[in-house]
C-alpha positions in Angstrom: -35.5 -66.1 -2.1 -37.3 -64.5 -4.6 -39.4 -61.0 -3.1 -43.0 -61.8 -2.2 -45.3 -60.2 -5.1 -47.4 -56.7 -5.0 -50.4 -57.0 -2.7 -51.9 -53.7 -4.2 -50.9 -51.4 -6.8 -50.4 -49.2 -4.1 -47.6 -51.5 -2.9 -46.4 -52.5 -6.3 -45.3 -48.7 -6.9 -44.0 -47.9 -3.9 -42.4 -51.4 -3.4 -43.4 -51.6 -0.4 -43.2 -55.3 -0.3 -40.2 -55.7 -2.9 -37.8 -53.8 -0.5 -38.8 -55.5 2.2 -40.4 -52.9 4.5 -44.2 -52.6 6.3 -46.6 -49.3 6.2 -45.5 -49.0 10.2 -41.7 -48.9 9.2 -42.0 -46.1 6.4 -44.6 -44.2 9.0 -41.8 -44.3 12.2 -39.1 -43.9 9.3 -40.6 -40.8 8.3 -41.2 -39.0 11.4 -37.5 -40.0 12.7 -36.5 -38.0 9.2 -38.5 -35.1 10.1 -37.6 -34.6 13.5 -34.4 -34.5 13.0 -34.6 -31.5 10.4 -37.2 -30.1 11.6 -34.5 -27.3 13.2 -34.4 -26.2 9.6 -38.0 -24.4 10.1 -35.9 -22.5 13.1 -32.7 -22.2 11.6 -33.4 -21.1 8.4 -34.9 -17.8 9.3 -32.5 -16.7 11.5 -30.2 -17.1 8.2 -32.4 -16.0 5.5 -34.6 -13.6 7.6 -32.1 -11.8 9.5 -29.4 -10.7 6.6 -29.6 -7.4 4.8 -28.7 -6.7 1.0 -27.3 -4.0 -0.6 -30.0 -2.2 -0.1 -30.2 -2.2 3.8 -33.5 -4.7 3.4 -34.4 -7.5 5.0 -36.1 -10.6 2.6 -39.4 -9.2 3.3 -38.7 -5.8 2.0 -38.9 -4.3 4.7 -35.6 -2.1 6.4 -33.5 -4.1 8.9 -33.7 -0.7 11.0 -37.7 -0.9 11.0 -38.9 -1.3 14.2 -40.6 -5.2 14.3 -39.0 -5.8 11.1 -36.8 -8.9 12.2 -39.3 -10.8 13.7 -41.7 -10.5 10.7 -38.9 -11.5 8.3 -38.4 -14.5 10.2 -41.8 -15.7 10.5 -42.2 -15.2 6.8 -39.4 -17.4 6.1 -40.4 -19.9 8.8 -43.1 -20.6 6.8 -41.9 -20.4 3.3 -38.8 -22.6 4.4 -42.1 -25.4 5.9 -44.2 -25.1 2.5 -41.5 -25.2 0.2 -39.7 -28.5 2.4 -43.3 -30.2 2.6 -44.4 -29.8 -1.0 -41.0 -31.1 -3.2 -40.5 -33.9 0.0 -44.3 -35.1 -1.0 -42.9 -34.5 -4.5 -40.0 -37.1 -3.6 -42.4 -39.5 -2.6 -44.6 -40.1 -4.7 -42.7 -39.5 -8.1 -39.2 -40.4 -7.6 -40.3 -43.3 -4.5 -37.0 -42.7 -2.5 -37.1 -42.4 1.4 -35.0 -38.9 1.3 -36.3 -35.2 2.7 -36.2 -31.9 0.6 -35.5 -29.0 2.5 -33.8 -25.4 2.6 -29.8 -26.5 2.1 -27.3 -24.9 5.2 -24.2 -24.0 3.9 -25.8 -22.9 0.9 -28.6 -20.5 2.7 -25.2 -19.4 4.5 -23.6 -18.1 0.9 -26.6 -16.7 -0.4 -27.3 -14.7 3.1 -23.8 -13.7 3.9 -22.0 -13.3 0.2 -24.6 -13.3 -2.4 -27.3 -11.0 -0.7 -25.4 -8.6 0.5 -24.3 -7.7 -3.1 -27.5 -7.0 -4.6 -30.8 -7.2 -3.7 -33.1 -10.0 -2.0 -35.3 -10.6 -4.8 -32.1 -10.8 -7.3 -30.6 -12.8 -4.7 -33.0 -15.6 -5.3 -33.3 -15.1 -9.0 -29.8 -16.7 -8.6 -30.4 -19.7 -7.0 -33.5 -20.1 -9.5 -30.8 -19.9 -12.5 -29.1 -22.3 -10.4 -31.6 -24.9 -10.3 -32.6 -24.4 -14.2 -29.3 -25.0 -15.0 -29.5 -28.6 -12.9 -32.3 -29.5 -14.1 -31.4 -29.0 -17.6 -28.0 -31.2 -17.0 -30.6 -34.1 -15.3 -32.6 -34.0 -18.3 -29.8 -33.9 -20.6 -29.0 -36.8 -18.5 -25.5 -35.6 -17.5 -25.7 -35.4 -14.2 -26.5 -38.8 -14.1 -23.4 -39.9 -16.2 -21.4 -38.1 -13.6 -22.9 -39.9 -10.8 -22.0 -43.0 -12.8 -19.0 -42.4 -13.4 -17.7 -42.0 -9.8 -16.1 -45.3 -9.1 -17.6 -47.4 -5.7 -14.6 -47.2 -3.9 -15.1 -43.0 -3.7 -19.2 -43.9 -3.5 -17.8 -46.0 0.1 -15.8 -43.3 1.1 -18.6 -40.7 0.7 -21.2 -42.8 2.6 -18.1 -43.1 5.6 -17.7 -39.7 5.3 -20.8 -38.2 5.4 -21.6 -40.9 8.7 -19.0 -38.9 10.8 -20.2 -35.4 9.0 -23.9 -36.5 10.1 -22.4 -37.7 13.9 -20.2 -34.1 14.0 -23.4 -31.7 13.0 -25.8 -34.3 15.6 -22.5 -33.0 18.4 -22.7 -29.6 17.4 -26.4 -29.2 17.4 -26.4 -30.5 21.1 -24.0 -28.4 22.2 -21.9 -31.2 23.3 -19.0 -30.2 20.6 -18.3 -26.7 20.1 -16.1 -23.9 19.0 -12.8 -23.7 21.6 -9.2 -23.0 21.9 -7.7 -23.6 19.6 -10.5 -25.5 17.3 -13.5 -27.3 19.2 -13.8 -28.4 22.4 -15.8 -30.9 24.7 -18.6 -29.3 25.9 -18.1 -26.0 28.1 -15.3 -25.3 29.0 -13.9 -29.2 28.1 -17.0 -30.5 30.9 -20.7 -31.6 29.9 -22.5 -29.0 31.4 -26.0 -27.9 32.2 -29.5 -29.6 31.4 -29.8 -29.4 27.9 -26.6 -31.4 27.7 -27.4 -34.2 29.8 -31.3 -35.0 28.0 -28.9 -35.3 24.9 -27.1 -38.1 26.7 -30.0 -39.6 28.0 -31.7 -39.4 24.5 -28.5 -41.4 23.3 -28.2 -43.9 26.0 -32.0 -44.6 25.1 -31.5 -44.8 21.9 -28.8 -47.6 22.1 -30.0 -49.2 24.7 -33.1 -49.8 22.8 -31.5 -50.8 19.7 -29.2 -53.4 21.1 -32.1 -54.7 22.3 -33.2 -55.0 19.0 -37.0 -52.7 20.1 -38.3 -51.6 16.9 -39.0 -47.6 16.5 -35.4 -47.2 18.7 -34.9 -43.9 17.6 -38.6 -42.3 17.0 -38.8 -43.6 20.9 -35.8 -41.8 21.9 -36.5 -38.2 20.3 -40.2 -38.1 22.0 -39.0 -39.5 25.0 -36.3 -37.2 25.1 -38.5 -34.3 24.0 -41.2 -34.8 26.8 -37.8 -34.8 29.4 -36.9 -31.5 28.0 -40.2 -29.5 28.1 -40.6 -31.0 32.0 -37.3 -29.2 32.4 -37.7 -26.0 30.8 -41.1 -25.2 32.0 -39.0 -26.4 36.1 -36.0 -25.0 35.7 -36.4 -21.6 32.7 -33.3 -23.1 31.4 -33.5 -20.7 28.2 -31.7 -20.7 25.1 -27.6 -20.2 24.2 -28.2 -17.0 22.1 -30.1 -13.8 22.3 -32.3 -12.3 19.6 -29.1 -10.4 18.5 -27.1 -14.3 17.9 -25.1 -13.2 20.7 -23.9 -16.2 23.1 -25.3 -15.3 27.0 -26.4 -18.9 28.5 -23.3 -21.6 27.3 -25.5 -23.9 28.8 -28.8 -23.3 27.2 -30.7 -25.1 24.7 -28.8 -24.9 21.3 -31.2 -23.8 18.4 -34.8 -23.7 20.1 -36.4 -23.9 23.9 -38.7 -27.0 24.3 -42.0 -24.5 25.2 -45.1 -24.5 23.7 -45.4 -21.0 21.9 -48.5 -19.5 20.7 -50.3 -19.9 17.7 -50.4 -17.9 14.7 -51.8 -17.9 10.8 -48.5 -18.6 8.7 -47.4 -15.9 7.0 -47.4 -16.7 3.0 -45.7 -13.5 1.5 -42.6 -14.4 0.0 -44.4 -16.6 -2.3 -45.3 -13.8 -4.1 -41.8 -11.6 -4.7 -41.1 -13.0 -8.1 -44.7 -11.7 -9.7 -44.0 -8.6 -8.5 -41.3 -7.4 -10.5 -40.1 -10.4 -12.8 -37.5 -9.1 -14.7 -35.8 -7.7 -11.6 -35.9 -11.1 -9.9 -34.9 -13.0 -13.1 -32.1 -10.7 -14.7 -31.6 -8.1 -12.1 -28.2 -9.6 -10.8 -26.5 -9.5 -14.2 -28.0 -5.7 -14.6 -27.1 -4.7 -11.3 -23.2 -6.3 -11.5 -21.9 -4.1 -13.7 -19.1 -4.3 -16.2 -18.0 -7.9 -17.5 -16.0 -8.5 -14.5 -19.4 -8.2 -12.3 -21.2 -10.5 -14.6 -18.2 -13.4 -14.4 -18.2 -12.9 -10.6 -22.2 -13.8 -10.6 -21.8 -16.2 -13.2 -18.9 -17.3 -10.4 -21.7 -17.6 -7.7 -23.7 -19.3 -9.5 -21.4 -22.0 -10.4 -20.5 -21.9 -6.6 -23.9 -22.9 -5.9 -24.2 -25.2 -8.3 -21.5 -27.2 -7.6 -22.2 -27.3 -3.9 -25.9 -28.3 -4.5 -25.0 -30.9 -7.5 -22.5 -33.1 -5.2 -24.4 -32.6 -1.6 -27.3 -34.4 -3.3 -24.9 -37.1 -5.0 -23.1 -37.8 -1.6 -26.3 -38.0 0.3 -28.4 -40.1 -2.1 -25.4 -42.8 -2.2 -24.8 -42.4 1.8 -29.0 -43.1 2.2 -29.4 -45.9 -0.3 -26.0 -47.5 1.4 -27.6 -47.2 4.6 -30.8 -49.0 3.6 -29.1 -51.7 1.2 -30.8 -49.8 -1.9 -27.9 -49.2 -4.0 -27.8 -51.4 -7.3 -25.4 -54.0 -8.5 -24.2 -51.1 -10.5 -24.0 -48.5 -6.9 -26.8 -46.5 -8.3 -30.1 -46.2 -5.8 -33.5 -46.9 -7.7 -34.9 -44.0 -9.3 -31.7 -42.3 -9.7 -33.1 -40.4 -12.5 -36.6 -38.9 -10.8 -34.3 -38.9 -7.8 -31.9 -36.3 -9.3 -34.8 -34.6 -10.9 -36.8 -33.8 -7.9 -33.4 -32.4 -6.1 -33.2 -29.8 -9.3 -36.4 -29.0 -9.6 -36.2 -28.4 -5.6 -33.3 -25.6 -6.1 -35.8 -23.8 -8.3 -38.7 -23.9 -6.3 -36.1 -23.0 -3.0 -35.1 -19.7 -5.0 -38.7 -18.8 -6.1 -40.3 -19.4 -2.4 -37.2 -17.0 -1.4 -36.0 -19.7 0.8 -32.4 -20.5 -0.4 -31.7 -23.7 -2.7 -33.5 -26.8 -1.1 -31.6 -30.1 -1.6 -31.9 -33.4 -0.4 -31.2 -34.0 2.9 -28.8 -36.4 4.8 -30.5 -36.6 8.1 -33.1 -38.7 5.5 -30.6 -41.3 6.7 -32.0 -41.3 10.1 -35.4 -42.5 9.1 -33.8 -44.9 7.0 -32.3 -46.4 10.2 -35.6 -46.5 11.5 -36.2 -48.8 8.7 -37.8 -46.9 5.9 -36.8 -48.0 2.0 -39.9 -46.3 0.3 -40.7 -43.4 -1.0 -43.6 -43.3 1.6 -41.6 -42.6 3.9 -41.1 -39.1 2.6 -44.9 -38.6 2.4 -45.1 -38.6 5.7 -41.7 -36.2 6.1 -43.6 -34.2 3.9 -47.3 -34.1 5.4 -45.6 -33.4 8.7 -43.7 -30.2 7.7 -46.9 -29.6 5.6 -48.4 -29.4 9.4 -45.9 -27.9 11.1 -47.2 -24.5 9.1 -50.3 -24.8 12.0 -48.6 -26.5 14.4 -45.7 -24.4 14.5 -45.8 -24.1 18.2 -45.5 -28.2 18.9 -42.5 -28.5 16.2 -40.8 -26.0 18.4 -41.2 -28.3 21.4 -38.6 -30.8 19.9 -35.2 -29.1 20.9 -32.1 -29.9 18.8 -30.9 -32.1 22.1 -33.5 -34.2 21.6 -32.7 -34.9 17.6 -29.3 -34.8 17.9 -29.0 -38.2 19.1 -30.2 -40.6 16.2 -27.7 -38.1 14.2 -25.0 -39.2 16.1 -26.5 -42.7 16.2 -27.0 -43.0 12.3 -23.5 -42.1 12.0 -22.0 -45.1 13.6 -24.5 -47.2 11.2 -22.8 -45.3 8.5 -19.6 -46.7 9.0 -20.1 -49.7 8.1 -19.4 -49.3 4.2 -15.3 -48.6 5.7 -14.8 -52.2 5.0 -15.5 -51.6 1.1 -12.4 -49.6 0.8 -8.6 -51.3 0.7 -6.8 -49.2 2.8 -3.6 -51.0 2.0 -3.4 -49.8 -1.6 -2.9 -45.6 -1.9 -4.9 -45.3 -4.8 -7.7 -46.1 -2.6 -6.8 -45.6 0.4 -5.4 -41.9 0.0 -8.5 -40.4 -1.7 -10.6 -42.1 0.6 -9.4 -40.7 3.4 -9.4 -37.3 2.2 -13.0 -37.6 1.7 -14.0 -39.0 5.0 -11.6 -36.7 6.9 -12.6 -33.3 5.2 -16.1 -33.7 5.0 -16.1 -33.0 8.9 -13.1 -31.2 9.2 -14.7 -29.0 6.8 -17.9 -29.5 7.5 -18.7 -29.6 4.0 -20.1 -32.7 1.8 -18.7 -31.1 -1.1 -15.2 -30.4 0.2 -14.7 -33.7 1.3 -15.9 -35.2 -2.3 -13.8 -32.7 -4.4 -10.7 -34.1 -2.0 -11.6 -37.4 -3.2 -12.4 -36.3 -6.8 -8.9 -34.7 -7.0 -6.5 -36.9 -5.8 -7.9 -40.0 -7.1 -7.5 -38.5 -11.0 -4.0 -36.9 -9.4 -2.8 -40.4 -8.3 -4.1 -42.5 -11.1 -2.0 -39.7 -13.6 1.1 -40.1 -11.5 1.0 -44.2 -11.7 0.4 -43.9 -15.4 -3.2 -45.4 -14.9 -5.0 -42.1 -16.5 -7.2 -44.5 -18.4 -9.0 -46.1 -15.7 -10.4 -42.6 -14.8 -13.6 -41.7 -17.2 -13.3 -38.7 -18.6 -16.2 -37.3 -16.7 -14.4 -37.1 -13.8 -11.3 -35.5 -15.6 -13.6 -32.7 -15.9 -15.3 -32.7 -12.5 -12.2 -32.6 -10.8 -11.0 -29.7 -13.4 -14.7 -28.0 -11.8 -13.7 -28.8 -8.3 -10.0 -27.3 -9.0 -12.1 -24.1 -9.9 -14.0 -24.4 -6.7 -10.7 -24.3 -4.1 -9.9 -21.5 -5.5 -13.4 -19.2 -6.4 -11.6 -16.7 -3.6 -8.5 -16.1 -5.9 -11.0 -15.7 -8.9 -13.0 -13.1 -7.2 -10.0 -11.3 -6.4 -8.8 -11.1 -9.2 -12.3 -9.9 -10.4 -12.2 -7.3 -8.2 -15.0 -8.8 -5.8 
């Protein structure tokens, strides 16, 4: 049956009636999306804010050493990290009309804190991942990035939507504490027991969540997080059951709330600073890394980074915009989710505006998948996603009040309705089967989306070579695998550079 025509032009851009969804769907969709990244508002400044460069300063300029210095780095980025998330996720919406979030990337925050920063200064820092972003946007408007996203053949697309299903389920564990760090990898729990409250509203948040579902109760998982929520502040503000970490990131509660205590915390204007660091010395900000490196073997080794970051950033976003559209039934005849173009677009234009906010490269996000399995197809979805992080710059303190427990769930949830694009792979023929697996079992393992796809990249041009099918592989991914080659072994390069 042919889809029932545009009531409005409203509807006829966003589709709203062509894909099949209602104004209530993409509304529950959208807040399921955004409470389950909002940790990224917490997280993110305890990355970004808290790391010194070369210099002995913090992102805000000011020393590590100065007294009050931390916690006013933090709250700057706290709010950059919500502007910057809010304003390309509206962005996303309305221009590229895809139900996926923009936000501050972990993993790459994590480089540029911990490796990047730590070589030169904050401000040249982000100047890198703003050359980052120029450089893919120019490759989207080129349009190569979107021939390389073509030429990745469905049976890898499957494999990355399975894949980044038990990624999603693994970060939902780890975020609630209920998978951790052990001897000799990870372990259940504490100790190998579920212990402690924080714990056990993640459980009940999940039975909630299914229970609902299979019982086929529309809004399932939006109902779970702010049930699951309300359980946890009643149990904080009882029982003081505090958080895992100090201020310092050091572990003294194993059985407190993982990222951020369910209590309402006071109010405060946000702090808007960082916005400003690239007009106030431009040419450091912009060229000041390759100055500052010294000698060719310094520039290669930021040229290096760069192309670090770029490659992470370029196949995060692929993975997660084929793993979304899957999860929705949005994907093409042809595997490619409407929009791909504005899509692919927005996501570059995003790294930019990450690097000159000072929040770290912002890229799409996979927890978008969440709100998708609340039922949102549109881009107004991400509207809302957008206007709520928008708020979240005033309402800081209720944000807070969701703890990770509490979101965790529908992560964990979205990856079982993730696995069901397992069946588009023929696990009784190696070609397939071998760089599949790879790609599902190392994005996890790794925990990195672009590990798991270089795996698959790899040995799918490896094994075609080897049968004498070379042909069948587009030449595209000849070279992207020849990138990815590059990639496994940056830490060989830098040594040999010296850094």
């Amino acid at each position: 049956m042919p889809p029932s025509p545009p009531v409005s032009s409203f509807d006829a851009w966003f589709e709203l009636t062509k894909r099949g969804s209602t104004l209530g769907r993409e509304v529950r969709g959208g807040l399921v999306t955004f409470f389950t990244m909002a940790y990224i508002i917490v997280l993110n400044p305890l990355i970004i804010g808290t790391a010194a460069d070369a210099n002995g300063n913090l992102i805000n300029g000011m020393s590590a050493s100065a007294e009050g210095a931390v916690p006013a780095s933090i709250a700057a980025v706290a709010a950059a990290t919500a502007l910057v998330a809010g304003l390309l996720t509206l962005f996303m919406g309305g221009y590229a009309r895809f139900p996926i979030a923009i936000a501050s990337g972990l993993g790459l925050n994590a480089v540029v804190a911990y490796v990047i920063a730590p070589k030169m200064t904050w401000p040249q820092a982000m100047g890198l991942v703003f050359w980052e972003g120029l450089v893919i946007t120019i490759l989207v408007l080129t349009g190569f990035r979107k021939a390389v996203f073509n030429a990745v053949p469905r049976l890898l697309r499957a494999a990355i939507s399975v894949g980044i299903g038990l990624f999603i389920a693994f970060v939902g564990l780890a975020d609630a504490g209920v998978v951790r760090a052990g001897n000799p990898l990870v372990q259940l729990g504490v100790n190998g027991s579920l212990v402690g409250w924080p714990i056990a509203i993640f459980v009940i948040g999940l039975v909630l969540i299914v229970t609902l579902y299979v019982r086929k109760v529309r809004g399932a998982m939006l109902i779970g997080i702010l049930a699951a929520t309300v359980l946890g502040v009643i149990v904080e503000a009882v029982s003081h059951v505090g958080g895992v970490k100090d201020a310092t990131g050091a572990v003294v509660n194993p059985t407190g709330w993982m990222l951020n205590v369910p209590a309402f915390g006071g109010w405060s204007l946000p702090d808007l600073s960082l916005l400003t660091v690239p007009f106030r010395n431009p040419g450091d900000f912009f060229f000041g890394a390759f100055g500052a490196a010294g000698g060719l073997g310094g520039v290669l080794g930021v040229l290096l980074l760069i192309f670090a970051l770029l490659l992470a950033d370029f196949f995060d976003t692929m993975g997660t915009i084929v793993a979304v559209g899957a999860e929705g039934d949005l994907l093409g005849e042809d595997g490619n989710p409407p929009h791909t173009q504005e899509i692919l677009l927005v996501d570059s234009i995003g790294a930019m505006a990450g690097g000159l906010g000072s929040v770290s490269s912002t890229t799409s996000y996979i927890e978008s998948a969440a709100g998708v399995g609340e039922g949102a197809r549109t881009g107004i979805a991400s509207l809302v996603t957008g206007a709520a992080f928008l708020l979240s710059l005033v309402l800081a303190p209720l944000v807070n009040m969701v703890p990770s427990e509490a979101a965790a769930p529908a992560l964990v949830f979205v990856g079982f309705l993730m696995m069901s694009q397992v069946v588009h792979i023929d696990w009784s023929e190696p070609e397939e089967g071998i760089p599949a697996f790879l790609t599902l079992a190392l994005m996890p393992f790794a925990y990195s989306i672009t590990v798991g796809i270089g795996a698959g990249f790899l040995f799918y041009a490896l094994i075609k070579l080897v049968k004498g099918k070379g042909r069948e592989v587009h030449p595209l991914l000849y070279g992207v695998a020849v990138a990815f080659l590059v990639y496994f072994v940056q830490g060989a390069i830098f040594g040999a550079l010296g850094g």
